[in-house]
N, C-alpha and C positions, 0 to 999 in steps of 0.2 A: 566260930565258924559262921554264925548266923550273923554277927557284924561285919563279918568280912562281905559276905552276900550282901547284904545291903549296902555297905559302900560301893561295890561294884555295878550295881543296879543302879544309884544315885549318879555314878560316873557315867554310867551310859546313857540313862536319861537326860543326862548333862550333852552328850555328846550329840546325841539325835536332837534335839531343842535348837543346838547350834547350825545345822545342816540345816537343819529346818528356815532359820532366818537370815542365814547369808545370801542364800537365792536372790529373795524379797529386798535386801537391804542393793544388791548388786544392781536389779532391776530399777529402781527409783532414779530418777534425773534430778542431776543437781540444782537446787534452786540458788536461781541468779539474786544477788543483793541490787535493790533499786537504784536507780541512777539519779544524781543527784542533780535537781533541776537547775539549768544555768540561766539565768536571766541576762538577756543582751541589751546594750544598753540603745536608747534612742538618738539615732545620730542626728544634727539639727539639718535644717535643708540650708542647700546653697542657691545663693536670691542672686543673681548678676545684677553689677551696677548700671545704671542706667545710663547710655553711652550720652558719652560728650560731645557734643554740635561742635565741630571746626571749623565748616565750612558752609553755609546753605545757601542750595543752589536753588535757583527759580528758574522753571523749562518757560520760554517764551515762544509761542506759536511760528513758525517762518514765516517771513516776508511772502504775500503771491508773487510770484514770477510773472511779470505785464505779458500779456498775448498779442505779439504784432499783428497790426491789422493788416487785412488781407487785402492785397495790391487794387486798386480797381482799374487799373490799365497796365498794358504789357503792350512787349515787342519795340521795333526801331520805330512806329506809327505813332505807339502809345494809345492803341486803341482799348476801348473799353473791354471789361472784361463783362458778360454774361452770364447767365445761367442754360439752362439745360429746358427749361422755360420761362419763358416773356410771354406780358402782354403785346398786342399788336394791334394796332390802328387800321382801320380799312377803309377806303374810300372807294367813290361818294358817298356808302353807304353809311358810314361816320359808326359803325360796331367797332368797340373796343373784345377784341377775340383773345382768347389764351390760345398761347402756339406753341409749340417742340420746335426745339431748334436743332436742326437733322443737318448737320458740314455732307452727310451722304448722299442727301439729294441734292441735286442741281438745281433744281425750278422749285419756288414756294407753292404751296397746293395748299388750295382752299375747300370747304366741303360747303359742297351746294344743292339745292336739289331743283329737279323742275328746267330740268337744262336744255335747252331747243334752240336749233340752229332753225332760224328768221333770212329772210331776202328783203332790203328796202332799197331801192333804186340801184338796183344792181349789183348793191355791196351785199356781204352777209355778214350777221349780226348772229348773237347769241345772247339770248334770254335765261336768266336763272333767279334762283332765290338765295338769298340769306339768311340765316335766323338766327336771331341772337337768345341765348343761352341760358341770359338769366332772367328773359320774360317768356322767352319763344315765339317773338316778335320777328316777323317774315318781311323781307324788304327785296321787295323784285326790282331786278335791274337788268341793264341791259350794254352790250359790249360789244366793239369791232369785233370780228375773228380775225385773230390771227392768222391761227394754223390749228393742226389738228397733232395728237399724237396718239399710239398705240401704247400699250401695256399690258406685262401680264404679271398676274399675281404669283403668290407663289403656291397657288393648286393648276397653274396653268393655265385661266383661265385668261383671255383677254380682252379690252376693251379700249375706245376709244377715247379720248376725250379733248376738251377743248381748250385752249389755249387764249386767254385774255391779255390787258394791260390794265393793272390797278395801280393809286398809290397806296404804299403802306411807309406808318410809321412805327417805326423799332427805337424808341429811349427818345435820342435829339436826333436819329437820322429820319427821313424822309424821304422814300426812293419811288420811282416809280417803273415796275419791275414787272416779268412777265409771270402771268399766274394760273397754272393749271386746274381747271373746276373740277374736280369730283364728285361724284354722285355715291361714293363707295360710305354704306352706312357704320360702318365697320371703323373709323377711324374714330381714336381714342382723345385726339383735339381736333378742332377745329379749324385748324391754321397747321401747315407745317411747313417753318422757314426755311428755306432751301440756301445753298452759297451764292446765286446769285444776286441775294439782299444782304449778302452777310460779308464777303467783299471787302475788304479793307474797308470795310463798318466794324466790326467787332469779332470778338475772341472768344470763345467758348470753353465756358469750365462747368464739365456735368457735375462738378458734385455741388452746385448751386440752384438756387430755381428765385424767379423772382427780384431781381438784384435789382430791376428798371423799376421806377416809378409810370403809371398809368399815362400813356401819349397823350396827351393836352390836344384838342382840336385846333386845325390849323385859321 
């Protein structure tokens, strides 16, 4: 009886021991077996061949394209062509003047100062000055009258002035043409060639200046 008892005791202690560590054994995560390391192999590089010359070309700069020269006479006259300004020759007073060459105006106009209409034996004359520009040398002179003319500006203002006979030279012509004295200090040259000197003498192209060499004394 008492071995029996003790078997059964050892059976149950058996059995509780077991309960006990299947819990525990259930709870554990399974451990992974390491992975075995792969070694990858080094691949070699790829070098490209160094290209083959076929053909080599040499770039050669362009030829310049020649620039026609620019006409210096036009029309069925074949008159000279000018610029937009000339020199101009003045006489007696012998001043080489720089002057606008204005197709707008009709009468060439000079800037003068000191302008006085005179009486000598019955005629009337006119007195004035010249100055030349690039000493500011004053050269008084003196001229039939013609006639007179009025003008007005463009604030409305008017005024009279006097009408001469000068010669002037433009390039090779040499005319002797009628010429308005001005007193207007305002003017930006000193000469402004009107169409009456300009006349089947020459041709005007403003995008020039200059084109004439200096009038030579006569």
């Amino acid at each position: 009886m008492v071995l029996r008892f003790k078997v059964t005791a050892l059976v149950m202690c058996g059995l509780l021991a077991g309960c006990q560590a299947l819990p525990e054994q259930a709870n554990q995560a399974p451990i992974c077996p390491e992975a075995p390391v792969v070694m990858c192999p080094i691949c070699p590089l790829q070098e490209c061949p160094e290209p083959r010359v076929l053909e080599k070309i040499v770039l050669r700069p362009a030829a310049p394209v020649p620039v026609p020269a620019r006409p210096s006479t036009a029309g069925e006259l074949e008159l000279p062509i000018i610029g937009v300004l000339e020199f101009v020759r003045v006489e007696p007073s012998g001043l080489t003047l720089e002057a606008v060459i204005d197709t707008a105006s009709e009468h060439t106009i000079i800037a003068a100062r000191d302008v006085q209409l005179l009486e000598k034996d019955g005629k009337r004359y006119v007195s004035y000055v010249l100055v030349d520009p690039a000493s500011d040398e004053q050269h008084a002179l003196e001229a039939p009258l013609l006639r007179r003319t009025s003008a007005v500006d463009a604030y409305g203002n008017s005024s009279r002035n006097y009408i001469v006979s000068m010669w002037l030279t433009l390039g090779d012509s040499r005319a002797r043409v009628e010429v308005n004295l001005s007193e207007n200090t305002e003017m930006p040259y000193p000469v402004v060639v009107g169409r009456n000197l300009l006349t089947d003498v020459a041709i005007v192209d403003v995008s020039r200046r200059h084109t004439l060499e200096h009038p030579a004394a006569p």
